[in-house]
C-alpha positions in Angstrom: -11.4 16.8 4.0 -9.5 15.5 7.2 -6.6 17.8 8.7 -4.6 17.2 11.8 -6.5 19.7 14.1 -3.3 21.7 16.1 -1.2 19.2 15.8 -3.0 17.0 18.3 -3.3 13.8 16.0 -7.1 14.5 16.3 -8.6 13.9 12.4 -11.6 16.1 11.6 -13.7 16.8 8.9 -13.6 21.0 8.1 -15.7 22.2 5.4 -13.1 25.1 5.0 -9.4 26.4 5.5 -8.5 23.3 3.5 -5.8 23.2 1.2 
């Protein structure tokens, strides 16, 4: 999924620690 990586704005894709 996507998650806004510290706060920076920055979207990622994690493949875990997602909600």
């Amino acid at each position: 999924g996507y998650f806004d990586y510290w706060g920076k704005g920055t979207q990622v894709t994690v493949t875990s620690g997602e909600l």
